[in-house]
Steps between C-alpha positions, in 0.01 A plus 500: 500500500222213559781249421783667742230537794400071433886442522571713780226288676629161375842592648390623858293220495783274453716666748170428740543196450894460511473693811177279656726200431817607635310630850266191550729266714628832679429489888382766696559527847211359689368725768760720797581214694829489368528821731464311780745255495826537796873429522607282807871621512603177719850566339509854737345258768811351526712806451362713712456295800759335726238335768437183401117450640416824265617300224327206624182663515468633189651209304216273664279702302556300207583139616579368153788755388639469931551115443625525146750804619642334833509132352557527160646858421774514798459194619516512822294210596120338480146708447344317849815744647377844412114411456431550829380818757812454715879469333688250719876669564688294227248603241512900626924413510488417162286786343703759702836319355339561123359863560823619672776343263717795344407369132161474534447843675718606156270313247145616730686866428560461173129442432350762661727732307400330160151486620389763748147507319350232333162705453520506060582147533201434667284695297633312174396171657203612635361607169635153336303320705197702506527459113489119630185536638358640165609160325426239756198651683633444860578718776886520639502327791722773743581812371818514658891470314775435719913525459747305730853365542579179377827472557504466071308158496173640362387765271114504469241238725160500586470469861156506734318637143778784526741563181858520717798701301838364643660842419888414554422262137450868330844664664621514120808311385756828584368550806791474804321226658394277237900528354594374853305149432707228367411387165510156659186625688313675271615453143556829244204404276285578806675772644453679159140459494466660872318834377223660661345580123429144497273523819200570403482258224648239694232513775198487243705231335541334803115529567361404188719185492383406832109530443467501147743273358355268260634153425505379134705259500884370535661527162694811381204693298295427777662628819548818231201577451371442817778762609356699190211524676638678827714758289178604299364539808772756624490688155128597619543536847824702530446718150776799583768224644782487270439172251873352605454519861172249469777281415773611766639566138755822441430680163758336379365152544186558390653664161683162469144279533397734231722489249592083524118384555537325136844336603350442881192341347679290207738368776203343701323353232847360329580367814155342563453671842133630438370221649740364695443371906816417585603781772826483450478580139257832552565617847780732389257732282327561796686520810667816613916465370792713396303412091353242354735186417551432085452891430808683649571717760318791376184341497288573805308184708181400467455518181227246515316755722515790254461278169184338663392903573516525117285227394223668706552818371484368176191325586327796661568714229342301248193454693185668589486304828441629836817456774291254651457302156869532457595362868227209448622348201709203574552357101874567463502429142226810523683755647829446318313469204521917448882539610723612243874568576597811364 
């Protein structure tokens, strides 16, 4: 009986310990003030309201989105043209033109339909970037998220220290509207990857590349890792977001990743692209693309991004370090020194 209680105890004791393990990089939400964060719906600015000094007004809010919008998004001329208290009659001529053309009123419809509340959204965000706060010890600068129209030249920005969502990029490839765009103008590959599950992870993607990117270097393994980094990031900070969509990945093309990692990593070292500089040669594993060139069209793109997301998974695994220890260490040779394709 003595022995079966003493094994009992070495077994829950073990499962302590599994369980301690497994549970010691996990991030709690910080405090509430993920609560407080608010939607700017500039998107049902522009729907809603036909008089151009409304819009005005509440565009020149946020100076840094108005300028990028009017020159940039439908460009319609220069940022010294709408950055100003008083729109001359050329300027207030060409806004009205934009706001009242049949197709735009169709695509400013077709959002509000696929997005008359953007409140979970928000909430998903909000809590990814509160769990921010846990890891980096810094406040959120505004709590405020806002969606616009951008005419389908811009998906997620940081604008004025607000995230901006440009919602007609999530319409969804079988959506009415997005079918009516020429191919010429916005290619399949991207049109396929327009789905709102991919919004969330996108913005904390977006966010985490912009303040916490961390250069390592310009070869292959490098840049990799580096984007290793920013994926283990969003495995802690977005914990019930599906794994694929961290990568705008479908099941599918995740499955793939999984079951060629040997072949994906054999290719790169029989090639001798680990540590290769030359952008021409590497570019392709990373940038966004119908696949990735040299493994077929059923491969997904950026494969660089998701094989550099298993060297640090590896890594963290096989260590007892902190997630700060893990985003300090800079030895390359270090952190891939755990991976092991499966």
């Amino acid at each position: 009986m003595k022995n079966l209680i003493k094994h009992i105890s070495i077994i829950a004791l073990l499962i302590a310990c599994i369980t301690c393990d497994t549970n010691s990089r996990e991030i709690k939400l910080k405090n509430d003030n993920w609560k407080k964060f608010k939607t700017i719906r500039l998107d049902q600015v522009l729907t809603n309201s036909k008089n151009i000094e409304d819009i005005h007004q509440q565009f020149m809010k946020y100076p840094q989105l108005y300028y990028n919008f009017y020159t940039n998004m439908i460009r319609a001329g220069k940022k010294e043209d709408v950055l100003v208290t008083n729109l001359s009659d050329s300027v207030k001529s060409n806004l009205e033109t934009f706001i009242n053309d049949s197709i735009i009123r169709s695509f400013l419809i077709e959002i509000q339909e696929e997005f008359p509340d953007f409140e979970n959204y928000k909430i998903e965000i909000a809590k990814g970037l509160n769990r921010c706060e846990s890891i980096f010890k810094y406040r959120y600068p505004k709590r405020e998220i806002g969606t616009f129209f951008s005419l389908f030249n811009a998906d997620v920005h940081e604008f004025d220290s607000i995230i901006w969502i440009g919602l007609d990029m999530y319409l969804g490839a079988d959506n009415k509207i997005t079918k009516l765009i020429p191919n010429e103008s916005l290619p399949q590959y991207i049109k396929d990857k327009m789905d709102k599950k991919y919004i969330v992870s996108d913005v904390l993607f977006g966010h985490l590349m912009t303040h916490h990117y961390q250069y390592l270097g310009d070869d292959f393994l490098s840049k990799a890792i580096a984007y290793g980094k920013i994926t283990y990031l969003m495995e802690l900070i977005l914990p019930h977001q599906q794994k694929e969509n961290k990568f705008r990945y479908s099941k599918k093309e995740l499955d793939w990743c999984q079951k060629n990692e040997k072949y994906i990593w054999q290719y790169i070292v029989d090639q001798e692209l680990l540590y290769e500089k030359d952008a021409k040669k590497i570019s392709y594993f990373f940038n966004p693309g119908p696949f990735t060139k040299n493994f077929g069209k059923d491969s997904p793109s950026n494969i660089g991004i998701w094989l550099g997301s298993r060297i640090i998974e590896d890594y963290a695994k096989n260590s007892d370090l902190s997630i700060q220890e893990i985003l300090k260490e800079k030895n390359i040779q270090k952190l891939l020194s755990s991976y092991d394709p499966k």
